[in-house]
Wavefront OBJ file of the C-alpha trace (Angstrom):
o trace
v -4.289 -23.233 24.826
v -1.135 -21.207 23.857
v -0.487 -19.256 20.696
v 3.299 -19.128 20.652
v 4.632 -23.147 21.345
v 8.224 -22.501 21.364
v 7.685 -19.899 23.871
v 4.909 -21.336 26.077
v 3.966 -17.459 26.132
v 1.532 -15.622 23.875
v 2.818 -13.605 21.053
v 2.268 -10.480 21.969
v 3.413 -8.783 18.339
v 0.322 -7.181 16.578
v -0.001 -8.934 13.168
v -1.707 -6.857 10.199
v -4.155 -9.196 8.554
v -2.149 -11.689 6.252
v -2.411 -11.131 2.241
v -2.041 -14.661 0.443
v -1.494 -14.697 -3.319
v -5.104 -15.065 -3.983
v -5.535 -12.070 -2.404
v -3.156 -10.554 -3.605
v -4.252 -11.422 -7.932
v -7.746 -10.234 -6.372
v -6.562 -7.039 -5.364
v -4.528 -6.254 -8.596
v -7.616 -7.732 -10.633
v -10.173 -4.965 -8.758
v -7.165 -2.096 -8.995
v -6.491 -2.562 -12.983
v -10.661 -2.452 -13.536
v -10.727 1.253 -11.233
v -7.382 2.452 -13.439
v -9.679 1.486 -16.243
v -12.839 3.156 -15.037
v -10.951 6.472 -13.894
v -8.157 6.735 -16.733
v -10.033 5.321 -19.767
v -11.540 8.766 -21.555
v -7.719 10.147 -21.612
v -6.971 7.576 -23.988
v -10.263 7.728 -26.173
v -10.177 8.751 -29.659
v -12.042 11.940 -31.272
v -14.664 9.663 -32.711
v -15.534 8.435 -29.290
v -18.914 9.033 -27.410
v -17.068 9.860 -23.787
v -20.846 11.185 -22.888
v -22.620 7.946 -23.839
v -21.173 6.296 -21.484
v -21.526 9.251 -18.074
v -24.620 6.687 -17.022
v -22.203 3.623 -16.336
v -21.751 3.777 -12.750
v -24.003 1.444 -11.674
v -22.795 -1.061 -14.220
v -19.370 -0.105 -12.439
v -21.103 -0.245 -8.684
v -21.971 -3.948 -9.369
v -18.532 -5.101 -10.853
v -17.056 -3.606 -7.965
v -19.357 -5.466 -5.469
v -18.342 -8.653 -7.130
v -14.798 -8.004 -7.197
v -14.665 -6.606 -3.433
v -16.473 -10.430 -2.535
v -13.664 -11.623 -4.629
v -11.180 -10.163 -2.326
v -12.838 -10.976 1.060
v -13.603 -15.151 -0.575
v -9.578 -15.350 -1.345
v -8.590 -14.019 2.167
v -11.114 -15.883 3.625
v -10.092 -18.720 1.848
v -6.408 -18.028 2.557
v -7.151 -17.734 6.654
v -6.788 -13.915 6.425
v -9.399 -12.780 7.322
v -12.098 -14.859 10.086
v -14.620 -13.853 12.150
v -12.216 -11.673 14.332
v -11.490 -10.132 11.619
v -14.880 -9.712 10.174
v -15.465 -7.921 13.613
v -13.259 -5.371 13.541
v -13.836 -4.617 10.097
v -17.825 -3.607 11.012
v -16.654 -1.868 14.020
v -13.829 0.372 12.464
v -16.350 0.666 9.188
v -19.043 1.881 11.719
v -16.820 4.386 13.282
v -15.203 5.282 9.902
v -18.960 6.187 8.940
v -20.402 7.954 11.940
v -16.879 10.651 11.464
v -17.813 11.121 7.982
v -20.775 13.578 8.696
v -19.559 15.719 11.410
v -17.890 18.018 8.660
v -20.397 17.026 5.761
v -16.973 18.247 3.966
v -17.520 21.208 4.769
v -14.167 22.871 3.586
v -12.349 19.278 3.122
v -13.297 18.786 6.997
v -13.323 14.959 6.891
v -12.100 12.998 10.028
v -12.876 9.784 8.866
v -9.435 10.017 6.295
v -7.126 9.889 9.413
v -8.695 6.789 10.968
v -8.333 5.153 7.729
v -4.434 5.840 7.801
v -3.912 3.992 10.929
v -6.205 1.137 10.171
v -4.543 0.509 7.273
v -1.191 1.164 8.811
v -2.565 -1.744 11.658
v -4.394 -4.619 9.787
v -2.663 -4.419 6.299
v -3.302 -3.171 2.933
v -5.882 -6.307 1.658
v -7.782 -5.647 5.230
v -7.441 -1.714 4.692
v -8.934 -1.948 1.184
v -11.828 -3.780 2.302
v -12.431 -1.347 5.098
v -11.661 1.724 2.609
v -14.614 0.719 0.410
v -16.825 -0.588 3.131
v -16.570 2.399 5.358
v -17.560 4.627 1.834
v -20.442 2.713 0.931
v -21.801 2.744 4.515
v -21.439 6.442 4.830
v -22.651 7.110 1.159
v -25.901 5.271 3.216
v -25.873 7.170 5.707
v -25.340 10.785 4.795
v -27.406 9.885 1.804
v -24.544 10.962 -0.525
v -25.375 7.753 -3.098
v -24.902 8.221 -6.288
v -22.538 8.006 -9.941
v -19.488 8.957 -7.879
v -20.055 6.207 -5.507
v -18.144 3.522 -6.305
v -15.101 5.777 -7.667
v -15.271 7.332 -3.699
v -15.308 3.253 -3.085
v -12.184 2.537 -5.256
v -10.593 5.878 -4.246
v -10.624 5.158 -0.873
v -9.903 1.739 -0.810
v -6.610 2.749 -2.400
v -6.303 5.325 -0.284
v -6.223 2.632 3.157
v -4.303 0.169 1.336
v -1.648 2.113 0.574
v -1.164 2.840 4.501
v -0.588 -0.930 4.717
v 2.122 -0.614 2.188
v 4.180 1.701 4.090
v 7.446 0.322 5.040
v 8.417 -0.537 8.506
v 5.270 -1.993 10.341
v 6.965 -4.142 12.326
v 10.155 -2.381 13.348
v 9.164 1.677 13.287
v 7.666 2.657 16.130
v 7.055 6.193 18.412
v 7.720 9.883 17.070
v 8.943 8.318 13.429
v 6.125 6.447 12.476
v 3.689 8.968 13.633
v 5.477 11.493 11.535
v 5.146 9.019 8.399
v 1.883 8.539 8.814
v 1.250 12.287 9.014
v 3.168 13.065 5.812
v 1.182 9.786 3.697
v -2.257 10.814 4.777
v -1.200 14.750 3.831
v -0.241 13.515 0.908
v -2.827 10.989 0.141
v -5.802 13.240 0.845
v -4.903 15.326 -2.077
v -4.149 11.767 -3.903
v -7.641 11.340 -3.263
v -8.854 14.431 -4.473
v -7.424 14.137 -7.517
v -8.161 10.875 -8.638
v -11.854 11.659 -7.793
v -11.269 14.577 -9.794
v -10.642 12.738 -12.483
v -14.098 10.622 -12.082
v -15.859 13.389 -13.059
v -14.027 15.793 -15.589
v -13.889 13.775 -18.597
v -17.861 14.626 -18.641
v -17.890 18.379 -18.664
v -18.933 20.039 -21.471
v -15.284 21.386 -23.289
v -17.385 24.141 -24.505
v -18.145 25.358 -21.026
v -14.753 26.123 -19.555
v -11.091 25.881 -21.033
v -9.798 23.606 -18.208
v -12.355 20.868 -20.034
v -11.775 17.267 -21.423
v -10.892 17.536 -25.236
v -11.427 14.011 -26.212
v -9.170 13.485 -28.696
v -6.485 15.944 -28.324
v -2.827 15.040 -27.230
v -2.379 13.589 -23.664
v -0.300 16.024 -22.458
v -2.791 18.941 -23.280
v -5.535 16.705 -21.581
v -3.220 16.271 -18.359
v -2.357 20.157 -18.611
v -6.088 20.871 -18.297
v -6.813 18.639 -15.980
v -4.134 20.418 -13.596
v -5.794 23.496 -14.455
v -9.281 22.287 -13.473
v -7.818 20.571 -10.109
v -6.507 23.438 -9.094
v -9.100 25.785 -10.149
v -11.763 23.570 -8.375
v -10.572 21.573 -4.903
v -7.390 23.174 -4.315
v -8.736 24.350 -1.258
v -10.851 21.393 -0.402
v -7.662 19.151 -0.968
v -6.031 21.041 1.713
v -8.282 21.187 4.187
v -8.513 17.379 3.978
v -5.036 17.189 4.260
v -3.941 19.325 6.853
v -7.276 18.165 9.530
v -5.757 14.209 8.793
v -1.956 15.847 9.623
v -3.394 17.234 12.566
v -5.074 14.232 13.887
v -2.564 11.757 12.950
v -0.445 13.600 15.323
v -2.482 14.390 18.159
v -4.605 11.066 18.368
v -2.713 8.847 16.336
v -0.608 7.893 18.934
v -3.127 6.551 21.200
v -5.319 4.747 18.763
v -2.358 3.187 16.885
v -1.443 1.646 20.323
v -5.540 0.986 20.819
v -5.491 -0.754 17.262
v -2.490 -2.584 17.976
v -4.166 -4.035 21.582
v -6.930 -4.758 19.868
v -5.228 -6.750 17.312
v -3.015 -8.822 19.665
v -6.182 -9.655 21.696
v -7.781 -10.827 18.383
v -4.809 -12.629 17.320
v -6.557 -13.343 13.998
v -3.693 -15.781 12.528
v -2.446 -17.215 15.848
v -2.363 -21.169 15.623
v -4.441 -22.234 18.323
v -3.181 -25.601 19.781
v -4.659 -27.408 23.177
v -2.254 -29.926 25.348
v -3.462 -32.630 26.848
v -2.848 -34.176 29.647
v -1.016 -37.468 30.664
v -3.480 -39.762 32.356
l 1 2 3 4 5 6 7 8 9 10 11 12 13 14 15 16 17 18 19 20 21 22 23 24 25 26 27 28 29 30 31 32 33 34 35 36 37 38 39 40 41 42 43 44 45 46 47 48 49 50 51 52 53 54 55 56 57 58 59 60 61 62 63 64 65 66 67 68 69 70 71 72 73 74 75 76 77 78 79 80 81 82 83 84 85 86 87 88 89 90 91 92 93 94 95 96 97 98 99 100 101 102 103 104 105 106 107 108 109 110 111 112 113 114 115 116 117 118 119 120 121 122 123 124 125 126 127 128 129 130 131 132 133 134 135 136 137 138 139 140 141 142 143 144 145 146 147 148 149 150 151 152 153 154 155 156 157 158 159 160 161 162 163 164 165 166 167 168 169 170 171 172 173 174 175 176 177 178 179 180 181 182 183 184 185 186 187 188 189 190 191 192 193 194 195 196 197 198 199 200 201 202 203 204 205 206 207 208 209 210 211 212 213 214 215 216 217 218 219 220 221 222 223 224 225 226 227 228 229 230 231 232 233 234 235 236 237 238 239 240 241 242 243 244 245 246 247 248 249 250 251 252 253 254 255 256 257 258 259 260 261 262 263 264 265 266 267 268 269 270 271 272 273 274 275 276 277 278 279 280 281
């Protein structure tokens, strides 16, 4: 068996997880529903009962459920993702989950961000929002931490690895350069993060309680003006703790697991061609 014919050699380039079009209308399909879900009270009107609706996240949870086995079907479907793949995404999910509770977020202290960054960076943005949500809704389990916020965390983070995969260069930059890119997304991503989970929640406060509250109804801009207020008012602090342990990592272990991840992946070869030659009787 040999997975590189013209070569008689295997290929030894690590190949992120491939994202057909299928996949790809999946993905935008399950991305415009959490825009909707997180964004849709800064567009309501005055009239508009922004409260009646603070109970919807499970009707959310299971949309999101369907839509995630939507993405995995269409890769499936489109040889993407097999049982290789399948795999590594418990493994990394698993290990994702157990570095969750070492902090408990204590302070934004949240290791589990930085292995996200290079998994995505590795296997793809369709793999790396799979294992985004996955590795959320395993650790929600697991720490106990289930609740209306889950399935934003799930949607949050699942942007949050995909957009890894989308950085430019993973075939060409290697070394000190990527490292450093990596570094700067996930510093700038864990904020990202925090803010858009931010937003899960505000909408919902009572505007009498605070003046960085949701006024449903008033002008955008004076919405997005409070909302800055309230962000940095609130997880300022936790946003940058976040940040700066995944800078930290990314530099110091990145390295080695990027090249451990990229082993692993070769090894796996989860799109190689397999082909067998007989021989002449």
């Amino acid at each position: 068996m040999k997975t590189a014919p013209e070569t008689g050699r295997p290929d030894r380039q690590a190949r992120a997880v491939r994202l057909g079009p299928r996949s790809v209308v999946a993905l935008l399909l399950v991305s415009a529903v959490g825009v909707a879900a997180f964004g849709w009270p800064l567009l309501a009107g005055p009239s508009s009962q922004v409260s009646a609706h603070a109970q919807d996240a499970p009707w959310l949870f299971a949309g999101l459920l369907v839509l995630l086995v939507g993405v995995v079907a269409a890769a499936v479907s489109e040889g993407g993702v097999g049982p290789k793949a399948v795999a590594m995404l418990g493994v990394l999910a698993a290990t994702g989950s157990a570095l969750r509770p070492i902090g408990a977020g204590t302070a934004g202290i949240e290791p589990m961000f930085f292995l996200m960054v290079l998994s995505g960076r590795v296997l793809g943005p369709g793999f790396g929002f799979v294992l985004g949500s996955v590795t959320m809704f395993a650790s929600a389990l697991l720490t106990g931490g289930v609740g209306p916020w889950m399935p934003f965390q799930m949607l949050s983070m699942g942007w949050f690895t995909m957009g890894a995969g989308l950085l430019p260069g993973p075939d060409r930059l290697r070394g000190r350069a990527e490292v450093l890119l990596l570094a700067a997304y996930g510093f700038l991503a864990a904020f990202a993060y925090g803010t858009v989970m931010n937003l899960a929640g505000w909408p919902f406060l009572d505007s009498l309680s605070s003046s960085v509250a949701f006024q449903a109804g008033a002008p955008l801009h004076e919405n997005l003006v409070r909302f800055l207020a309230y962000c940095l008012a609130t997880s300022l602090g936790w946003d940058l703790g976040r940040a700066a342990l995944t800078v930290v990592l990314t530099v110091t272990v990145g390295p080695a697991l990027l090249r451990a991840l990229r082993r692993a992946t070769r090894r796996a070869a989860f799109e190689a061609p397999a082909t067998f030659e007989g021989t002449e009787p």
